[in-house]
mmCIF file of the C-alpha atoms, coordinates in Angstrom:
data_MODEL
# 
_entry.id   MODEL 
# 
loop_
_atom_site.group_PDB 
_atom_site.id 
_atom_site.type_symbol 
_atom_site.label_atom_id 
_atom_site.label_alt_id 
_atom_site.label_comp_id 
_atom_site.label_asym_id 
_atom_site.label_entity_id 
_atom_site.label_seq_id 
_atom_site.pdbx_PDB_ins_code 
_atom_site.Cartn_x 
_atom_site.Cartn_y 
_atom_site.Cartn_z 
_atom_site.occupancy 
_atom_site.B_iso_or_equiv 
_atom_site.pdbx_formal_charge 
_atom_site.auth_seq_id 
_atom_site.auth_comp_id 
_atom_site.auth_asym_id 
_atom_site.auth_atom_id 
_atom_site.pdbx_PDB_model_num 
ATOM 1   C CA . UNK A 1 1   ? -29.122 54.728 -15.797 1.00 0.00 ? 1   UNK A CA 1 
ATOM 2   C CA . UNK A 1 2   ? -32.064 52.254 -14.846 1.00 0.00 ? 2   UNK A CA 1 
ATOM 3   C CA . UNK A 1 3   ? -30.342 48.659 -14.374 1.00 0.00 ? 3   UNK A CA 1 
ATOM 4   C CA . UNK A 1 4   ? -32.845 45.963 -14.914 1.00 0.00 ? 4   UNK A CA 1 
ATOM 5   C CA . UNK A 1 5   ? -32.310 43.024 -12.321 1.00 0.00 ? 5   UNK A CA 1 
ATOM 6   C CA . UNK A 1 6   ? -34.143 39.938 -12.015 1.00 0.00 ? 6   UNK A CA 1 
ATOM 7   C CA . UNK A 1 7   ? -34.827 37.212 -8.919  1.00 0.00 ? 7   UNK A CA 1 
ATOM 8   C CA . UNK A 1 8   ? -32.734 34.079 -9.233  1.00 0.00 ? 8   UNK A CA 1 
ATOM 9   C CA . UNK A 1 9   ? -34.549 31.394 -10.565 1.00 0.00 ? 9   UNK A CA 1 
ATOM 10  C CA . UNK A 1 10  ? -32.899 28.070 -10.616 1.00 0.00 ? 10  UNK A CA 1 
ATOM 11  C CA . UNK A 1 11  ? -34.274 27.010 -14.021 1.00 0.00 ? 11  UNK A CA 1 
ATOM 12  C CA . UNK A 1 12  ? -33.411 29.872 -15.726 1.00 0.00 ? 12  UNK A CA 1 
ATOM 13  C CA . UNK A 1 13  ? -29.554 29.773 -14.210 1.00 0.00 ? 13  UNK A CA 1 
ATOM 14  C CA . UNK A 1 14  ? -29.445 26.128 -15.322 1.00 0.00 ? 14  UNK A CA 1 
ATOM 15  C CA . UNK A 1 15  ? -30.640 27.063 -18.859 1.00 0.00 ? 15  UNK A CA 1 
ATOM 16  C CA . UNK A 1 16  ? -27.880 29.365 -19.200 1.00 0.00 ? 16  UNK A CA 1 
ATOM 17  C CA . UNK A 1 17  ? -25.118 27.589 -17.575 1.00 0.00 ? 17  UNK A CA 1 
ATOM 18  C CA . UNK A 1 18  ? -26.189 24.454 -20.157 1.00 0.00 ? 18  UNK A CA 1 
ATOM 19  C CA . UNK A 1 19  ? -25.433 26.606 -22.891 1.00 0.00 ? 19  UNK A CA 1 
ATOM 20  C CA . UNK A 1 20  ? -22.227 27.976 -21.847 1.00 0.00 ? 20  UNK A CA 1 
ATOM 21  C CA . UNK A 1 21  ? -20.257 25.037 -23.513 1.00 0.00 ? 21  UNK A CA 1 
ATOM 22  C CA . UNK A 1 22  ? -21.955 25.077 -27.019 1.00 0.00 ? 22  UNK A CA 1 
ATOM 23  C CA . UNK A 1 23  ? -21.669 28.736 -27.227 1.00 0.00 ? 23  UNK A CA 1 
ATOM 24  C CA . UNK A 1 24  ? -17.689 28.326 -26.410 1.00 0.00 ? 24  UNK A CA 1 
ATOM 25  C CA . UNK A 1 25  ? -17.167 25.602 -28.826 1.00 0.00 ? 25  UNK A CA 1 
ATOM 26  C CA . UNK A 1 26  ? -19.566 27.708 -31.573 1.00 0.00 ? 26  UNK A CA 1 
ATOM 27  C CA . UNK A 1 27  ? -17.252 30.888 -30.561 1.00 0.00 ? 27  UNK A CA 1 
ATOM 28  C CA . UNK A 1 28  ? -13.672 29.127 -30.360 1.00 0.00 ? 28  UNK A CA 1 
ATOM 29  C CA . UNK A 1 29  ? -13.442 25.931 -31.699 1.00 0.00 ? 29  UNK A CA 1 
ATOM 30  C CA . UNK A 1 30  ? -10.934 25.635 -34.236 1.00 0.00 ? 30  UNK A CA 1 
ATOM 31  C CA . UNK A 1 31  ? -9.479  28.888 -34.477 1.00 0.00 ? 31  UNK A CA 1 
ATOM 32  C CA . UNK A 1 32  ? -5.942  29.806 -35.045 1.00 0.00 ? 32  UNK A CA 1 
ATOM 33  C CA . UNK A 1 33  ? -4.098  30.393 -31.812 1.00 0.00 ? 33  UNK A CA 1 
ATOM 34  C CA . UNK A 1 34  ? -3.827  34.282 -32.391 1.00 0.00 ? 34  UNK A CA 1 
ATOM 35  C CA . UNK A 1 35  ? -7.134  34.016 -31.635 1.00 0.00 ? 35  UNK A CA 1 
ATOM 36  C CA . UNK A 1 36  ? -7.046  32.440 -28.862 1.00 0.00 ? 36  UNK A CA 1 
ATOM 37  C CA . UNK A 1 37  ? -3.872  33.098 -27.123 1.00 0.00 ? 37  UNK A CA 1 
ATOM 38  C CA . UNK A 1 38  ? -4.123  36.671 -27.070 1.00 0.00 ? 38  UNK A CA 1 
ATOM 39  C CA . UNK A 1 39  ? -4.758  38.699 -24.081 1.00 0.00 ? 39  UNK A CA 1 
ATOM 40  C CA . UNK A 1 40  ? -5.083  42.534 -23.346 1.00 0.00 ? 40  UNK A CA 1 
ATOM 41  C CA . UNK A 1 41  ? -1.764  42.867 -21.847 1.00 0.00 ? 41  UNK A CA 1 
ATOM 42  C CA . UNK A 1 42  ? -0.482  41.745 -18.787 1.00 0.00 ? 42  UNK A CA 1 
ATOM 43  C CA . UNK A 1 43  ? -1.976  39.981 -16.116 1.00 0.00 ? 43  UNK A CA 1 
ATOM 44  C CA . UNK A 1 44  ? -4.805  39.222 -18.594 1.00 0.00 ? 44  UNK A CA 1 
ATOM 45  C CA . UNK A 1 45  ? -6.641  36.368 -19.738 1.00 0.00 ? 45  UNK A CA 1 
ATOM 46  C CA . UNK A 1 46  ? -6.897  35.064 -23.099 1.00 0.00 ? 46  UNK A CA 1 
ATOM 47  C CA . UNK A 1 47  ? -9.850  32.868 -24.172 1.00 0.00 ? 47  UNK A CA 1 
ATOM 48  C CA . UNK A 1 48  ? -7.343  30.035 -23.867 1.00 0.00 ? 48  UNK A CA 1 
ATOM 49  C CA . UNK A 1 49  ? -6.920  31.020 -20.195 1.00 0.00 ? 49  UNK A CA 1 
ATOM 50  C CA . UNK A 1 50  ? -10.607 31.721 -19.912 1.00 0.00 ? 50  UNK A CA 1 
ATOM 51  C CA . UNK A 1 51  ? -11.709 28.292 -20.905 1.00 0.00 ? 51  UNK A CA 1 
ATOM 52  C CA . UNK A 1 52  ? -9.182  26.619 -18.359 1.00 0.00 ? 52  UNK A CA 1 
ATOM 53  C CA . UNK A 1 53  ? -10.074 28.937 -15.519 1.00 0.00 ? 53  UNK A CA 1 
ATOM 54  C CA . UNK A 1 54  ? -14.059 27.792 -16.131 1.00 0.00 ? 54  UNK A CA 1 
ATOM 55  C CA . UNK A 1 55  ? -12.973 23.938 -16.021 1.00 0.00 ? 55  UNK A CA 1 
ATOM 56  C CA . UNK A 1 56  ? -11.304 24.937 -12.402 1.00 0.00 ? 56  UNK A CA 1 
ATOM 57  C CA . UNK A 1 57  ? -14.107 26.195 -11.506 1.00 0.00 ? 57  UNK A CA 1 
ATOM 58  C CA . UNK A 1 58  ? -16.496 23.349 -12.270 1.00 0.00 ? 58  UNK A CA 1 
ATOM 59  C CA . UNK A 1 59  ? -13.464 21.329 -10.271 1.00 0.00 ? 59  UNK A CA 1 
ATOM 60  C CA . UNK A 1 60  ? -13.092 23.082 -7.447  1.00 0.00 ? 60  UNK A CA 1 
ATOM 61  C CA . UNK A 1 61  ? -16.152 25.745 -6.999  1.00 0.00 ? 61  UNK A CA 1 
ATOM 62  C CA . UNK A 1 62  ? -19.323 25.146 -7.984  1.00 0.00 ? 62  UNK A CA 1 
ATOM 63  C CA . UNK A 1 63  ? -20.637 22.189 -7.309  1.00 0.00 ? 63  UNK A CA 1 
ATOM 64  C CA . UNK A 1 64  ? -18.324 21.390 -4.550  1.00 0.00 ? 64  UNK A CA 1 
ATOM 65  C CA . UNK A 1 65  ? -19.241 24.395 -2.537  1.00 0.00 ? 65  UNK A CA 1 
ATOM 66  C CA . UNK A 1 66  ? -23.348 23.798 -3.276  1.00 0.00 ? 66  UNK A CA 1 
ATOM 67  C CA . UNK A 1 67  ? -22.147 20.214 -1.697  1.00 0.00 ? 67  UNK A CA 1 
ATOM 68  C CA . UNK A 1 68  ? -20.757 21.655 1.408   1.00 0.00 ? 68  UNK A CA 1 
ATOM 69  C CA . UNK A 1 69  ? -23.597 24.453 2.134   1.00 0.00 ? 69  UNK A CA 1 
ATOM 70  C CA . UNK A 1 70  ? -26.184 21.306 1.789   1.00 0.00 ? 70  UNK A CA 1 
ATOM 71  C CA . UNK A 1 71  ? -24.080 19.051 3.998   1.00 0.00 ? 71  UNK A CA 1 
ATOM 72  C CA . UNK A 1 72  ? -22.345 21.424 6.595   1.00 0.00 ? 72  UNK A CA 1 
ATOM 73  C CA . UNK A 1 73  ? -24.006 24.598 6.039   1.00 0.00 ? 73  UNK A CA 1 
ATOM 74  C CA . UNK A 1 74  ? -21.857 27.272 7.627   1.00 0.00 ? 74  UNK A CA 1 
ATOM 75  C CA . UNK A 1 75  ? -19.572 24.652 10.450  1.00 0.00 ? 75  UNK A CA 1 
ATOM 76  C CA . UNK A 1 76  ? -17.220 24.528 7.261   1.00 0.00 ? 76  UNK A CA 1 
ATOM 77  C CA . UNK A 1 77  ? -15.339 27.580 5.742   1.00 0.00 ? 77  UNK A CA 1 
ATOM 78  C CA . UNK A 1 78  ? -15.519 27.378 1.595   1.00 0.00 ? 78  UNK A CA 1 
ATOM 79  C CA . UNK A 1 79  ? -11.810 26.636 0.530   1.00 0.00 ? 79  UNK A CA 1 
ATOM 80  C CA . UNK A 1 80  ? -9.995  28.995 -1.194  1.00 0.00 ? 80  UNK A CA 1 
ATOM 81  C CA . UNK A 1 81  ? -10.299 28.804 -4.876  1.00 0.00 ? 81  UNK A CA 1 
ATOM 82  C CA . UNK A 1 82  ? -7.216  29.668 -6.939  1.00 0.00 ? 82  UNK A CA 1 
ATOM 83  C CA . UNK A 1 83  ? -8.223  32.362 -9.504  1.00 0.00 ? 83  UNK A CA 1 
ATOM 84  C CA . UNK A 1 84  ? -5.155  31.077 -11.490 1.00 0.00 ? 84  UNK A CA 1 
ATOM 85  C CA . UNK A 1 85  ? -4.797  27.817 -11.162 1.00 0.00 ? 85  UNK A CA 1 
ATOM 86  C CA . UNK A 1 86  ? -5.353  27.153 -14.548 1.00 0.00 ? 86  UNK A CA 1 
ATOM 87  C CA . UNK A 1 87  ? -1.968  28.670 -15.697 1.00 0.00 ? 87  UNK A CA 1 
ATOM 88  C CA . UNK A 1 88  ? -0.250  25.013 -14.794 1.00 0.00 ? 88  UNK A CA 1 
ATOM 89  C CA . UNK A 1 89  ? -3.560  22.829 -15.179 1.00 0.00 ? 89  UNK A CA 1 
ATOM 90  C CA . UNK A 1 90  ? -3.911  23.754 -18.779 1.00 0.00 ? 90  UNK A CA 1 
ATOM 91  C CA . UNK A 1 91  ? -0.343  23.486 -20.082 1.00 0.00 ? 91  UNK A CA 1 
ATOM 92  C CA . UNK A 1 92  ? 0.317   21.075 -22.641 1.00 0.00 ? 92  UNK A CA 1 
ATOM 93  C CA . UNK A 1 93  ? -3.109  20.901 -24.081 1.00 0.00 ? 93  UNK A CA 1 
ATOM 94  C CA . UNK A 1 94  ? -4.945  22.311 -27.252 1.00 0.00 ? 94  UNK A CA 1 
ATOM 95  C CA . UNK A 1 95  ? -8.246  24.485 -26.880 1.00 0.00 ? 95  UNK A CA 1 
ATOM 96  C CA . UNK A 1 96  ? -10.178 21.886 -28.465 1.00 0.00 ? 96  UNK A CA 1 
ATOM 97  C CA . UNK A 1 97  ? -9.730  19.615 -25.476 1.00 0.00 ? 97  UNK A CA 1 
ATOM 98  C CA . UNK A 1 98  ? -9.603  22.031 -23.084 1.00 0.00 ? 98  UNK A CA 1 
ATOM 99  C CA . UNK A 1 99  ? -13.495 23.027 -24.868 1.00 0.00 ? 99  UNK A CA 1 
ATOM 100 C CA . UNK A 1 100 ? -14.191 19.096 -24.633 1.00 0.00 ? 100 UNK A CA 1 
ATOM 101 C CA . UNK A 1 101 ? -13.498 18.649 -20.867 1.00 0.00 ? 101 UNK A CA 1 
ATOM 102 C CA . UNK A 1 102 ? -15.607 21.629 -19.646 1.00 0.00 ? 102 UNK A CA 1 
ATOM 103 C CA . UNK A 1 103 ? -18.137 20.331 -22.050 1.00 0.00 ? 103 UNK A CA 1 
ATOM 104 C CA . UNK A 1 104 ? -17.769 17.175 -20.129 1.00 0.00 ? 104 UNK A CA 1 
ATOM 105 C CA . UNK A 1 105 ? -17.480 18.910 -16.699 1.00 0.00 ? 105 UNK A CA 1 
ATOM 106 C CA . UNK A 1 106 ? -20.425 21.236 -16.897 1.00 0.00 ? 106 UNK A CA 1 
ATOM 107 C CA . UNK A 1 107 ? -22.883 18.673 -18.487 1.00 0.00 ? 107 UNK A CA 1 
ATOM 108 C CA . UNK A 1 108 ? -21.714 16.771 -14.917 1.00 0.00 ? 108 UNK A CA 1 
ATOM 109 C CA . UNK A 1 109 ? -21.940 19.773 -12.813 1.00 0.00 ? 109 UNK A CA 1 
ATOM 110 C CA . UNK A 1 110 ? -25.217 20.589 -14.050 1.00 0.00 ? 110 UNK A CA 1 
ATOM 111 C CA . UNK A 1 111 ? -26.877 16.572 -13.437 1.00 0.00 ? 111 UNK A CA 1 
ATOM 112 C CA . UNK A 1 112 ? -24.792 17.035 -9.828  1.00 0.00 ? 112 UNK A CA 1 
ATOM 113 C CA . UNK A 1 113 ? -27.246 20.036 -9.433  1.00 0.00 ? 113 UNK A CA 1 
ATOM 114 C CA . UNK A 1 114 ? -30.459 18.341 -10.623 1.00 0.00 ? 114 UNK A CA 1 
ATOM 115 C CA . UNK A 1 115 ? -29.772 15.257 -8.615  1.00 0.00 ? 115 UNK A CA 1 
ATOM 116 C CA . UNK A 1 116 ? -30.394 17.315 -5.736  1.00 0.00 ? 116 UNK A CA 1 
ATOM 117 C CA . UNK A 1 117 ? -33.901 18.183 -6.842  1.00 0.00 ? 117 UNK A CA 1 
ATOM 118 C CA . UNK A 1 118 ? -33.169 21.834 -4.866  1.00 0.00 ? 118 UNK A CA 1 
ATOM 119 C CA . UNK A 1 119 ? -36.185 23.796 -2.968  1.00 0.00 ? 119 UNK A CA 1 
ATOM 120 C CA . UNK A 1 120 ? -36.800 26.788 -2.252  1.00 0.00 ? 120 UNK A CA 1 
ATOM 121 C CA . UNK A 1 121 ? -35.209 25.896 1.454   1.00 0.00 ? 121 UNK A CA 1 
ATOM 122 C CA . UNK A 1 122 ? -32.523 24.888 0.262   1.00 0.00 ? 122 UNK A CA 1 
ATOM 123 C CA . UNK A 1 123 ? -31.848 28.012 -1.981  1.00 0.00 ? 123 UNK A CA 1 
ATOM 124 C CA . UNK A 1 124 ? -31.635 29.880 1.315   1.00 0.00 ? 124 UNK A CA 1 
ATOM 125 C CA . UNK A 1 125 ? -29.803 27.685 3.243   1.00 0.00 ? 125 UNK A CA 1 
ATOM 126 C CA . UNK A 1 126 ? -26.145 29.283 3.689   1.00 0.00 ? 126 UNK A CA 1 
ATOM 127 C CA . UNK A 1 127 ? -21.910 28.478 4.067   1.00 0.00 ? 127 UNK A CA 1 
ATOM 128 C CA . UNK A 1 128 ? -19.620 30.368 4.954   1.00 0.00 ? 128 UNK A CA 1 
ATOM 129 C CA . UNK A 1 129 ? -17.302 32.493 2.115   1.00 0.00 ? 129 UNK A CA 1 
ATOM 130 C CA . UNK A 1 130 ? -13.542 32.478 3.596   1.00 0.00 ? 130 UNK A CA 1 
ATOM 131 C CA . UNK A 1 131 ? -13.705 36.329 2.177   1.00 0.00 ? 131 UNK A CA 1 
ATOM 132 C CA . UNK A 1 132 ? -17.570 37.205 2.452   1.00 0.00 ? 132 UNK A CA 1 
ATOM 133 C CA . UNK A 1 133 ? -18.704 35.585 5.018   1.00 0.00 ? 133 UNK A CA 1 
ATOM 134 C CA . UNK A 1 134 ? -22.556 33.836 5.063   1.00 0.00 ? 134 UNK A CA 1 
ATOM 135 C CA . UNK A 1 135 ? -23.401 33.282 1.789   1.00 0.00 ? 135 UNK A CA 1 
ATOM 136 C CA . UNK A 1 136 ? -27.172 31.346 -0.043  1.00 0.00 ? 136 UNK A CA 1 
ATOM 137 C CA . UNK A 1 137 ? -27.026 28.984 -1.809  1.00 0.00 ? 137 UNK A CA 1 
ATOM 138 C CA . UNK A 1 138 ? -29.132 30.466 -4.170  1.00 0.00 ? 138 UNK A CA 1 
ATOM 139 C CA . UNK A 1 139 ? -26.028 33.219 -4.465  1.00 0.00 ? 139 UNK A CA 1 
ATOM 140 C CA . UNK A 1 140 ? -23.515 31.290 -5.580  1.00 0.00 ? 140 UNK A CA 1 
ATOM 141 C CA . UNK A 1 141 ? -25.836 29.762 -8.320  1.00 0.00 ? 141 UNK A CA 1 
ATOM 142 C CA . UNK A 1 142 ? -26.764 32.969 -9.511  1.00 0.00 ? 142 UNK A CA 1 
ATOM 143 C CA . UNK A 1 143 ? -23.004 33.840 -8.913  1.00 0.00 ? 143 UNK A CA 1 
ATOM 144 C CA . UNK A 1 144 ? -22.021 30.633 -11.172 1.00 0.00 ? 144 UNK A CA 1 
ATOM 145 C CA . UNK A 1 145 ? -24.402 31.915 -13.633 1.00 0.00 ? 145 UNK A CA 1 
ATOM 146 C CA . UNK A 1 146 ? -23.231 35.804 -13.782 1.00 0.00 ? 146 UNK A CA 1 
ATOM 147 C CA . UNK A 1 147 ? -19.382 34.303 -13.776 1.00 0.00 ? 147 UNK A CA 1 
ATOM 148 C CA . UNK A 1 148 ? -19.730 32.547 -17.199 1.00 0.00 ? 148 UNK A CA 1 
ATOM 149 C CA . UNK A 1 149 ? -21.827 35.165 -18.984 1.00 0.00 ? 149 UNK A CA 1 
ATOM 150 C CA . UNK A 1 150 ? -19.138 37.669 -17.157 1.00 0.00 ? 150 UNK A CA 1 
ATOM 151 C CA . UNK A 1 151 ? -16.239 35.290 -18.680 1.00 0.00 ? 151 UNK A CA 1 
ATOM 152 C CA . UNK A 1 152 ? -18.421 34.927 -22.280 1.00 0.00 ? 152 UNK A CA 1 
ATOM 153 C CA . UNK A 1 153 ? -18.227 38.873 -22.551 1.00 0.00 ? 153 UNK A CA 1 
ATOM 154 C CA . UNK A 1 154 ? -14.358 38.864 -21.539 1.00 0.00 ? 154 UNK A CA 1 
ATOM 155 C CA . UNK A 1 155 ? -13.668 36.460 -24.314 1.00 0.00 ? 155 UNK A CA 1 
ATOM 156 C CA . UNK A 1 156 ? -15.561 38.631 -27.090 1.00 0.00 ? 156 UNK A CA 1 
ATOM 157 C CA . UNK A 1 157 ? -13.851 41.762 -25.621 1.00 0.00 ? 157 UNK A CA 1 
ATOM 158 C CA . UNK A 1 158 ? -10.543 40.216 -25.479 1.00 0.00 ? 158 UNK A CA 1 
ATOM 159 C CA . UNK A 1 159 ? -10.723 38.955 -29.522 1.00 0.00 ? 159 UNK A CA 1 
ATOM 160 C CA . UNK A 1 160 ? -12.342 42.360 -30.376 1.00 0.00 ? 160 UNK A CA 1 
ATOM 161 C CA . UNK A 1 161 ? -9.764  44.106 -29.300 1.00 0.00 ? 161 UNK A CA 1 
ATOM 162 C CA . UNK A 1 162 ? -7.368  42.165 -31.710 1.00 0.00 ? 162 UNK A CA 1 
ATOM 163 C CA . UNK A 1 163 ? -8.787  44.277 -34.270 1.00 0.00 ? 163 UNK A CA 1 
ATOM 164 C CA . UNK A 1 164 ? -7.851  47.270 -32.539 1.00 0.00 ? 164 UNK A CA 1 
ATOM 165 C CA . UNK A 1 165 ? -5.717  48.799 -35.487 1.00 0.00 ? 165 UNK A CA 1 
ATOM 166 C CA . UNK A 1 166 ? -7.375  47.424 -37.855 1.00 0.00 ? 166 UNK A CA 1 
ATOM 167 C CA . UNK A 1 167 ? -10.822 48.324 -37.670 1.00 0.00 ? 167 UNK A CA 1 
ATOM 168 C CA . UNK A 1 168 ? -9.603  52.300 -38.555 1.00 0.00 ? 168 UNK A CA 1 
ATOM 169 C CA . UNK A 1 169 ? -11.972 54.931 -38.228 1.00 0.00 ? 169 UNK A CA 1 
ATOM 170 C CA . UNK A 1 170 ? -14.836 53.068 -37.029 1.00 0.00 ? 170 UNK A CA 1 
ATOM 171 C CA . UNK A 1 171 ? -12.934 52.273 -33.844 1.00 0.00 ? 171 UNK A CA 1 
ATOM 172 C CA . UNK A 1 172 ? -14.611 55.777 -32.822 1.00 0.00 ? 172 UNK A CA 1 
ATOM 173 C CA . UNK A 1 173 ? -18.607 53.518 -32.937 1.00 0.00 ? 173 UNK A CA 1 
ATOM 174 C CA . UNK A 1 174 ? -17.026 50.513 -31.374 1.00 0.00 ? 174 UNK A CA 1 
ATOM 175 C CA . UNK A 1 175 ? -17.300 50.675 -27.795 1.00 0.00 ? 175 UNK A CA 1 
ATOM 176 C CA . UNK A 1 176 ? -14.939 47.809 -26.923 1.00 0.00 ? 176 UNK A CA 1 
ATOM 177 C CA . UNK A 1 177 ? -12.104 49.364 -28.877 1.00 0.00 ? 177 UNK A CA 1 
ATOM 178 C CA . UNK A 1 178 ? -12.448 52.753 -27.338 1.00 0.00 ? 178 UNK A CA 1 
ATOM 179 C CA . UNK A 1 179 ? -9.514  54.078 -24.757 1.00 0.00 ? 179 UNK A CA 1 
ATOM 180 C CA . UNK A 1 180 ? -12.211 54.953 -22.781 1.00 0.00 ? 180 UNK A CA 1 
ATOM 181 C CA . UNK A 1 181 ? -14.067 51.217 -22.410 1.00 0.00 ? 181 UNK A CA 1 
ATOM 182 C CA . UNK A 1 182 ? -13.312 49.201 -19.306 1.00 0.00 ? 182 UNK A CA 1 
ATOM 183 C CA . UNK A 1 183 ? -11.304 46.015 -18.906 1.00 0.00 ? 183 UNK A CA 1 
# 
């Protein structure tokens, strides 16, 4: 199977990531919590979790680590980020605000990254990945860009899949609902 990959290009990341919020809220927004809780079994994400993991990310990832490549390049090791640290950040609030303060987040994020008026230079110029190492900064923006349309595709599996049962027969032309598909 031919895989058809593209060169990063900043504008085109950027015009993706600014759509990431509006096509949460237009996916999630309001829905009942069976929804939106659900996950695919244990140690799973629901969309709930999803969304929460996403505003860590714009809190601890992102930006921050574009910040430290352009200011200490490799001399300073990329904290850890915490895959799950939205498990405790998230508790006590709704989806709706959880949707509101990435919404919030991102559209920050994303004037962060224009501020910096980014060159080609400085899409090459590198930091250092606690796990892999020397890393571009033009990979972790196309990295940032490939995690939310990774994470959009999780949530739409994740709510397919609640229809598992009830979809009968045609479960056999729906790929997500297949045995076979993977997580």
């Amino acid at each position: 199977m031919e895989v058809f990959t593209m060169d990063f290009q900043l504008d085109q990341a950027v015009a993706v990531l600014r759509r990431t919020p509006d096509a949460l809220n237009a996916l999630l927004r309001d829905l009942p919590d069976e929804w939106t809780r659900q996950n695919e079994g244990p140690a799973t994400w629901s969309p709930f979790d999803v969304v929460g993991h996403l505003i860590h990310g714009e809190e601890a990832d992102w930006i921050p680590r574009a910040r430290i490549i352009l200011t200490a390049g490799e001399a300073r090791v990329f904290d850890v980020f915490d895959r799950h640290a939205q498990s405790e950040k998230s508790q006590g609030k709704s989806l709706n605000e959880l949707l509101d303060e990435f919404a919030r987040l991102r559209t920050n994020s994303l004037a962060m990254l224009a501020s910096w008026q980014l060159t080609t230079d400085d899409l090459r110029k590198t930091g250092r990945h606690p796990e892999f190492g020397a890393v571009t900064l033009g990979q972790l923006l196309a990295t940032w860009t490939a995690h939310d349309l990774g994470h959009l595709a999780q949530i739409t599996r994740v709510m397919c899949r609640q229809y598992t049962q009830a979809v009968g027969p045609w479960r056999a032309y729906l790929s997500l609902l297949r045995e076979d598909a993977a997580h």
